[in-house]
Structures are given as structure tokens and as C-alpha cells.
C-alpha positions in Angstrom: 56.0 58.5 143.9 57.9 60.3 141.2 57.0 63.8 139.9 57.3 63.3 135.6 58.5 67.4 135.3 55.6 68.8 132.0 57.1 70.4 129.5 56.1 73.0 127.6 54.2 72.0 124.4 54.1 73.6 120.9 51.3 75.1 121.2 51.5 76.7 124.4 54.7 78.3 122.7 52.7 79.5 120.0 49.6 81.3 121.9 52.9 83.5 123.6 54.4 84.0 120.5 50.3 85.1 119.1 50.4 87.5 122.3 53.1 88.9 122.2 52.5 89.9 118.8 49.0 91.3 119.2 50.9 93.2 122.2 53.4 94.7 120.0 50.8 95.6 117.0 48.6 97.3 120.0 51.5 99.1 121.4 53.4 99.6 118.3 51.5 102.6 116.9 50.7 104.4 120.0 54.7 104.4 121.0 54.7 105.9 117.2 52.6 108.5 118.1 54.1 109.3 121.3 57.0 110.0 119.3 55.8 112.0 117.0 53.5 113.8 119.4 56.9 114.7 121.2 58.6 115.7 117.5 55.3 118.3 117.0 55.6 119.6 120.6 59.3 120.3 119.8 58.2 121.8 116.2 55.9 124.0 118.1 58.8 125.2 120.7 61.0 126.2 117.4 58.4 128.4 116.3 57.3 130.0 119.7 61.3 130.8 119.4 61.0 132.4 116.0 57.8 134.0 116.6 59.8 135.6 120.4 62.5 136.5 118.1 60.1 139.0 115.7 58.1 140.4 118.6 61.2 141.4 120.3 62.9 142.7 116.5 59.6 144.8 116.5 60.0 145.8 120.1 63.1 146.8 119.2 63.4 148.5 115.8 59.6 149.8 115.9 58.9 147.0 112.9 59.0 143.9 111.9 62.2 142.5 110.1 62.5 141.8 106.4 61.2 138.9 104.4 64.7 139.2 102.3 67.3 141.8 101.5 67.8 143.4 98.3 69.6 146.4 98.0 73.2 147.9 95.7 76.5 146.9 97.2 78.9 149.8 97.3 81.6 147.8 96.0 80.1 146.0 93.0 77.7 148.7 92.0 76.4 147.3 88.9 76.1 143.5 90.6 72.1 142.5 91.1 70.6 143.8 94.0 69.4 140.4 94.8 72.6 139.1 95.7 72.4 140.6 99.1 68.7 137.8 99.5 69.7 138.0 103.7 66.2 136.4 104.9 64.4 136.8 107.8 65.9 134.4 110.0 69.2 136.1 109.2 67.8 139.3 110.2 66.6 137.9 113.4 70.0 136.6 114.3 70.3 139.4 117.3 67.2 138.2 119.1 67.1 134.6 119.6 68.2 133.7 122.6 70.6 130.8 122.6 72.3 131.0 119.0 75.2 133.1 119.8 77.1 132.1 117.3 74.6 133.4 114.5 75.1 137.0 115.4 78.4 137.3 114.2 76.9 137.4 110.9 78.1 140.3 108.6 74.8 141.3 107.0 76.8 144.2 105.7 78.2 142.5 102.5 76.1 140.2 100.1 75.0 136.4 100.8 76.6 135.7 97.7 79.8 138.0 97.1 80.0 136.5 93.5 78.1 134.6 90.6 78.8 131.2 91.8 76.5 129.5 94.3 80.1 128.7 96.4 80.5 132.5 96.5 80.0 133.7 100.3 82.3 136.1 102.1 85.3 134.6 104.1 83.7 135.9 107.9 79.7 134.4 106.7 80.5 130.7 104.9 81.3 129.0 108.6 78.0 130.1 109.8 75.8 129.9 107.0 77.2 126.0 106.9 75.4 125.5 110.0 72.8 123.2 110.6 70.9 124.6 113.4 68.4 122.8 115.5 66.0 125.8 116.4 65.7 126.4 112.4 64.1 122.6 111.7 61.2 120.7 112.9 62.2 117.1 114.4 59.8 114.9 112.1 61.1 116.1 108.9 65.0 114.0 108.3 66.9 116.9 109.6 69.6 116.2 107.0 71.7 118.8 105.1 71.2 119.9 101.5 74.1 121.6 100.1 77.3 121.7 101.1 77.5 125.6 101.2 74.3 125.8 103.6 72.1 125.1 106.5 68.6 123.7 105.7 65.8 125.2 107.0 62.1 123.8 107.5 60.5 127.5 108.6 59.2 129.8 105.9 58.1 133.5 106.3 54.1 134.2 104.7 54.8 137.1 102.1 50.4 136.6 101.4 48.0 135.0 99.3 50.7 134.8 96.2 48.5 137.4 94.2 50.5 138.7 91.4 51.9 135.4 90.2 53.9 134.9 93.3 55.5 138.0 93.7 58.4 138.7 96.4 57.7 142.4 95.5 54.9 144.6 98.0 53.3 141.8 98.7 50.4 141.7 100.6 51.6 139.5 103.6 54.2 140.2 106.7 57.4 139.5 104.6 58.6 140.3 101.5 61.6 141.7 99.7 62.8 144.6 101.6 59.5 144.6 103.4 59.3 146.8 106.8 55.9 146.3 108.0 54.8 147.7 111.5 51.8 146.7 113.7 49.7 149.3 112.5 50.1 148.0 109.0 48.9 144.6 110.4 44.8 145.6 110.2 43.2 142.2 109.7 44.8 141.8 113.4 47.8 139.9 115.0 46.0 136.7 116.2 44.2 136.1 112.4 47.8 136.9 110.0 50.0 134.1 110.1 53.7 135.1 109.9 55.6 131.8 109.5 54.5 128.0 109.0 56.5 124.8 108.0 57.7 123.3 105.0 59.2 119.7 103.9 63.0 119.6 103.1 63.4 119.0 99.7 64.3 115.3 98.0 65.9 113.9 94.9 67.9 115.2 92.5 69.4 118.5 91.3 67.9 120.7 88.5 66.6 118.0 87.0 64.1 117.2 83.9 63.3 113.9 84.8 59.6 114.1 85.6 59.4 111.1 87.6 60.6 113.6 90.4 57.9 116.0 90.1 56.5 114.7 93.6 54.8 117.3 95.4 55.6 116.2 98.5 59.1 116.5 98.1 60.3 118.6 94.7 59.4 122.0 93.0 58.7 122.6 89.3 61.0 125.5 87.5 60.2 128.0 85.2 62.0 131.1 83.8 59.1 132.7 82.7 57.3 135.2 85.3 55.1 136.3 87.1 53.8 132.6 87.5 50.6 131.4 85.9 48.9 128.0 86.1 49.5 127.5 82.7 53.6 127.7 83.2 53.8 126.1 85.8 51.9 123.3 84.0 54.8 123.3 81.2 57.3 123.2 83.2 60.3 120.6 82.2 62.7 121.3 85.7 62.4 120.1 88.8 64.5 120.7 92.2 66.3 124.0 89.8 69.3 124.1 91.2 69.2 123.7 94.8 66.9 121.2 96.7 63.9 123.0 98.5 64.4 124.6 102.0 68.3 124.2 101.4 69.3 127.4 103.4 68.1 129.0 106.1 70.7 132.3 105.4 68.7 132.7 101.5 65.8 134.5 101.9 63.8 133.5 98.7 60.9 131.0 97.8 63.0 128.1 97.4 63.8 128.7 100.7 62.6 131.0 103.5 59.5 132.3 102.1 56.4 130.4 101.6 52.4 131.6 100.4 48.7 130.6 100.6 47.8 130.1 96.7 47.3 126.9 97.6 46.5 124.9 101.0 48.3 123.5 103.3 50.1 119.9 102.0 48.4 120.4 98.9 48.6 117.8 96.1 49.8 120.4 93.2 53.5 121.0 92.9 55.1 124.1 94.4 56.4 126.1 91.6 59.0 128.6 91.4 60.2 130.9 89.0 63.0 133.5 88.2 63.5 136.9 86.9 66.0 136.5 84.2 65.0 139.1 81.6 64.9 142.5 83.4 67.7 144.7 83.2 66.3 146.1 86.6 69.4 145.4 88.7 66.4 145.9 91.9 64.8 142.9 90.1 67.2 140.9 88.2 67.4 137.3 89.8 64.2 137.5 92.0 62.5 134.5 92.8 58.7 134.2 92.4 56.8 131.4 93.8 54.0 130.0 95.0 55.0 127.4 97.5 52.5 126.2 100.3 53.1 125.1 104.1 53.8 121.6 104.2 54.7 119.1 107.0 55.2 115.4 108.2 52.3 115.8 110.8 49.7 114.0 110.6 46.6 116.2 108.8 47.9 119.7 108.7 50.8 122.0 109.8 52.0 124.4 112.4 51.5 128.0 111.6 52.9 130.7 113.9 50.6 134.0 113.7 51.8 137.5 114.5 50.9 137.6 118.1 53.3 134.8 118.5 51.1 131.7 119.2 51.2 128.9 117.5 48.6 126.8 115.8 48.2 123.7 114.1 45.8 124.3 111.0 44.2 120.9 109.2 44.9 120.6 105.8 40.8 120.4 105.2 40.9 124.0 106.4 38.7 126.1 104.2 40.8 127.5 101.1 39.1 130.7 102.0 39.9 131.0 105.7 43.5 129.6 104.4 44.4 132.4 102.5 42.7 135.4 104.4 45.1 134.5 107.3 48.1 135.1 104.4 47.3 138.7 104.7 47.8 141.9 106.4 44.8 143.9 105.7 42.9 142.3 103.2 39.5 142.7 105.7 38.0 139.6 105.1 35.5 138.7 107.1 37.1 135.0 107.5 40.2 137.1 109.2 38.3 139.3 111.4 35.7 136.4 112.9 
């Protein structure tokens, strides 16, 4: 008798189909955070580098590096001091381990040789162009900023941002021309965080469009310092003039310095501001700010502490806790417990 071969019915195509679905909507998200479970790891790794790269700098030179340079060039004499602004990863260019190329930097002349953002001595612009992987995490976009610089997702603590946000003697590990030693370091190594993390920056260019005053991914502007709630509240620029974490050669707040005003991914705005008025050529041009960690993980951020662990800290962390970890030897009790 003859077989009559049974096809496959519409139905039975269907309940795959419905299977293969629920399959991928199971499998979808935990492949998603596999992925970004391997990003963070790598995150981690970048600032286990940085953190090996201060330890050894204080092993080295008895003290740990400076938060940013600022200091008279012999040749322009009357130029602002701050146009030297070499940060911290710039200054740790000698110790990493596998960045050769970084440490033929010539710290000995100025960032910026001239008033232009495009000014940057002949021997430094090829290497300050560099993107360098060891300098940003892998679940931010990783893409460049400016066409004169690196971008940078690592910041340096200067503290709690007491004194409106001041990059002068603050009361963290880095600051301008700070030179702090382990001895200074009283609240201990394990409970003062030295760096964290912080989104690159999106959107336009000095702009005064509010519509890109997301906190997320933008800064608010003001030329009026030290900062205050109040001016930071009235501010009318955004992104002023470079995009956030646009270099990692410029050691300012825009850039490679970061505070604990506020916590971790908070929902205020960062807010920066500038020193135009003083005829101070040690202050003319400093940046104040009060910019917070932030990151694309899930619930927090990564915070490397002075020891040279890392740590992820949730952004439910209490504010308290948050910002006795910004400082050196400010003897809370949260530090010390």
C-alpha cells in the first residue's frame, strides 16, 4: 500500500516560530549581560592599570602625581600658568606598562603653546591625538571628541568639591599642582578613592540650546566662580566648548578630574565653571567644577581607591559614605569604619 508523505501544517510552523521566539527573548538579555559583564571586567582591568601606574609613581618619586600642571613658562612669561593643565594621566605616562608610545611626551613645554584650542607643540599634537584603549571603559561608545585630542572616560577625585568646586588645595588626592604623599592620606588608602569613571560627552558644542542640558551626557557653563547652586541653576551654556571627557592630555574638570558634591550618576547636571576675571596669571583660566562619577553600568560605577583595588559603588550609596571616601583626611567616621 502507498505511504501519502504528511506535510507540515501551518500551525506546526507557527508553535516553532512561538519557540524560537520565547528562546531568543530568554536568551537575548542574558547574552546582553554577558557582554556587558565582559565590558565592566575590562573597565575594571583599565583601572587596576591606572591605579599600578600611581603606586609605582609614588614608589618612585616618594608621592603621588599631580591632579594638573600649572606653573610659568620660561618663554612666554606673562602667558597663564594654566596653559601648562598636563593631567594626571599625562604625568603617569612613564609607568604604565604597555603605552610606549605616551612617554615620549614633552611635559616640558605647555599643553597648549598658544591661545587657540589647535595650539599644541609640534613633538606633543601626534600623541595627544591618540585614542588609547587603557584610557576608556568598553561600554561607553569609545568614539573621539575633538579632532585635536584623545577622549578619556577616567577622572582623578580632587574631594568632596568644597569651596565651589575648586581645583585649588583641595581636599582630595589630586588637584592643581597637588603632591600629596601617603602620610598625607590619614583617612586611609583602602577608604580614599583616587579615580572613578565618567560618561563621554554628547551633543553639540558650546551651545545654549537647553534641550541639551541632559545630565547624562552634557555640562552646564558658567563664568562666574567659585560655583554655587544658584549659578549653576542660571546657567544658559551647555557642552562650553569642548564636549565632556574630550582629552585625556587636559587635566581639568571638563576632563580628567571629577568630585563627590553629588553622587554617583546623579540626576543634576555636572556644572563647570571658569576663572576669567583674575589677573592672577597662577589662576587665570582655571576650571572649577563639580562633576560626579558616572557610567553605563548598570546601578553604579567603578571607583579605583588608593591602595589600588577596585570597587564598584551603587548609585544608592549613602551621600555621606559617598563623599567621605572623596577625601584625604577628613576623619569621618564613614571613612575610617
Amino acid at each position: 500500500m502507498k505511504r501519502t508523505r504528511r506535510g507540515v501544517t501551518l500551525v506546526e510552523i507557527l508553535v516553532v516560530f512561538a519557540i524560537i521566539g520565547i528562546l531568543v527573548g530568554v536568551l537575548l538579555p542574558a547574552v546582553q549581560q554577558a557582554r556587558e559583564a565582559a565590558r565592566r571586567t575590562s573597565c575594571i582591568n583599565n583601572l587596576r592599570q591606572i591605579g599600578l601606574a600611581i603606586l609605582n609613581h609614588e614608589s618612585a618619586r616618594s608621592r603621588f602625581p599631580i591632579g594638573a600642571e600649572s606653573r610659568e613658562w620660561t618663554a612666554q612669561p606673562n602667558w597663564p600658568h594654566q596653559f601648562f593643565r598636563w593631567s594626571v594621566l599625562a604625568h603617569l605616562t612613564p609607568f604604565y606598562e604597555q603605552e610606549q608610545i605616551l612617554r615620549s611626551l614633552d611635559l616640558s613645554v605647555p599643553l597648549y603653546t598658544g591661545f587657540s584650542p589647535e595650539d599644541i607643540a609640534p613633538q606633543n599634537k601626534p600623541i595627544v591625538r591618540l585614542t588609547i584603549p587603557l584610557f576608556l571603559c568598553p561600554s561607553d561608545r569609545g568614539a573621539s571628541l575633538s579632532p585635536v585630542f584623545g577622549p578619556t572616560n577616567y577622572a582623578a577625585c580632587t574631594g568632596n568639591g568644597a569651596g565651589g568646586g575648586t581645583p585649588f588645595e583641595a581636599n582630595g588626592l589630586f588637584f592643581i599642582n597637588s603632591r600629596i604623599k601617603t602620610k598625607d592620606i590619614r583617612d586611609g588608602l583602602s577608604k580614599t578613592v583616587a579615580f572613578s569613571e565618567s560618561i563621554l560627552g554628547n551633543g553639540p558644542q558650546a551651545t545654549n540650546d537647553r534641550a541639551y542640558a541632559d545630565p547624562v551626557v552634557a555640562y552646564c557653563f558658567t563664568f562666574f566662580v567659585p560655583l554655587t547652586e544658584t549659578r549653576c541653576q542660571r546657567a544658559t551654556s551647555w557642552n562650553f566648548t569642548d564636549l565632556r571627557g574630550f582629552s585625556w592630555a587636559n587635566g581639568e574638570y571638563r576632563t580628567t578630574a571629577y568630585n563627590h558634591y553629588r553622587g554617583p550618576n546623579a540626576s543634576e547636571i555636572d556644572c563647570i565653571g571658569v576663572e576669567m576675571s583674575s589677573l592672577d596669571k597662577t589662576k587665570q583660566y582655571a576650571g572649577y567644577g563639580w562633576r560626579t562619577a558616572r557610567s553605563w553600568h548598570p546601578g553604579g560605577v567603578n571607583v579605583l581607591t588608593a591602595d589600588g583595588s577596585v570597587h564598584f559603588t551603587p548609585d544608592a550609596v549613602d551621600p555621606l559614605v559617598w563623599q567621605s571616601l572623596s577625601t584625604r583626611a577628613g576623619g569621618e567616621v564613614a571613612a575610617n569604619d
